[in-house]
N, C-alpha and C positions, 0 to 999 in steps of 0.2 A: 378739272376732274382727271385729264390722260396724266398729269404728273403723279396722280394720287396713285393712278392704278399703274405705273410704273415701281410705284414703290411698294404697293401691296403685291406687285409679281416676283420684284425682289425677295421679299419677306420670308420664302422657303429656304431661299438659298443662305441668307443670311443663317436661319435656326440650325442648320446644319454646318453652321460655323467656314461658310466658304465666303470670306468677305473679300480675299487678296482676287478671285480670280471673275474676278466682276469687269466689265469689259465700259462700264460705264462709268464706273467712279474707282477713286483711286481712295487708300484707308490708311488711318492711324489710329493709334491706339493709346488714347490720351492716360487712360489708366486702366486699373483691371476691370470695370465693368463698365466700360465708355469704348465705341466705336463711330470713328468720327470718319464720314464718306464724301468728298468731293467731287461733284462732276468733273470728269474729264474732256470730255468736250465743250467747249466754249458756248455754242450755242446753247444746250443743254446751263451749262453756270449762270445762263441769262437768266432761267428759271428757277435755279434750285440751288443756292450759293451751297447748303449745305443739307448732311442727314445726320442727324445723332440717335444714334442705339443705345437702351440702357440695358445691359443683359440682366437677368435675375440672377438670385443667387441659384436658383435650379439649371442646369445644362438645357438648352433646348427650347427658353422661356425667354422671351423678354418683359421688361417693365416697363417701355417705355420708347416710342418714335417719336422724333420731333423733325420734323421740315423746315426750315430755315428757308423761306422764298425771296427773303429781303426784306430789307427796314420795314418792322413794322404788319408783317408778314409770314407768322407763323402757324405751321398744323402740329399739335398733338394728339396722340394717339398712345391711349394709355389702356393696358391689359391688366382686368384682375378675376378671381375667381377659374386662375384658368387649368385646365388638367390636360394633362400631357397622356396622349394615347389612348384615352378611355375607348373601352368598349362599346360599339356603335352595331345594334341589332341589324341586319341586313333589310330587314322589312321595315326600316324607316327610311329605304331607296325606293326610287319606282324606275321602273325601265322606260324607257319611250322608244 
């Protein structure tokens, strides 16, 4: 579960296309809609060989995270239906 939610905390930074300056994984760019993230610390590679991003064709969307944990050991996590910015009525907040 902590590795999911490392990568669901990433996931901002990613949509806002900052993938070079990530201090945990280091990125290539297999093609134009593929971003490919390798831990860079070793211990961290124990867990998480790889992350694959599939961007959409919209700016700011993806289609697609996959987790590579190891043989036989993978999360997908697939977005659809999804709207970018919508208007969100203030009184579906509550304060505490």
């Amino acid at each position: 579960l902590a590795l999911h939610q490392v990568v669901l905390t990433e996931i901002s930074s990613w949509l806002d296309g900052r993938f070079t300056e990530n201090e945990l994984f280091s990125v290539s760019f297999p093609d134009s809609s593929t971003v490919l993230l390798a831990p860079k610390d070793q211990a961290f590679a124990n867990l998480i060989e790889k992350i694959e991003l599939k961007l959409a064709d919209q700016q700011g969307l993806l289609d697609r995270v996959t987790i590579i944990e190891g043989p036989g050991a993978t999360t997908v996590m697939s977005f659809s239906n999804r709207v970018l910015n919508q208007n969100i009525p203030t009184t579906s907040f509550t304060q505490r």
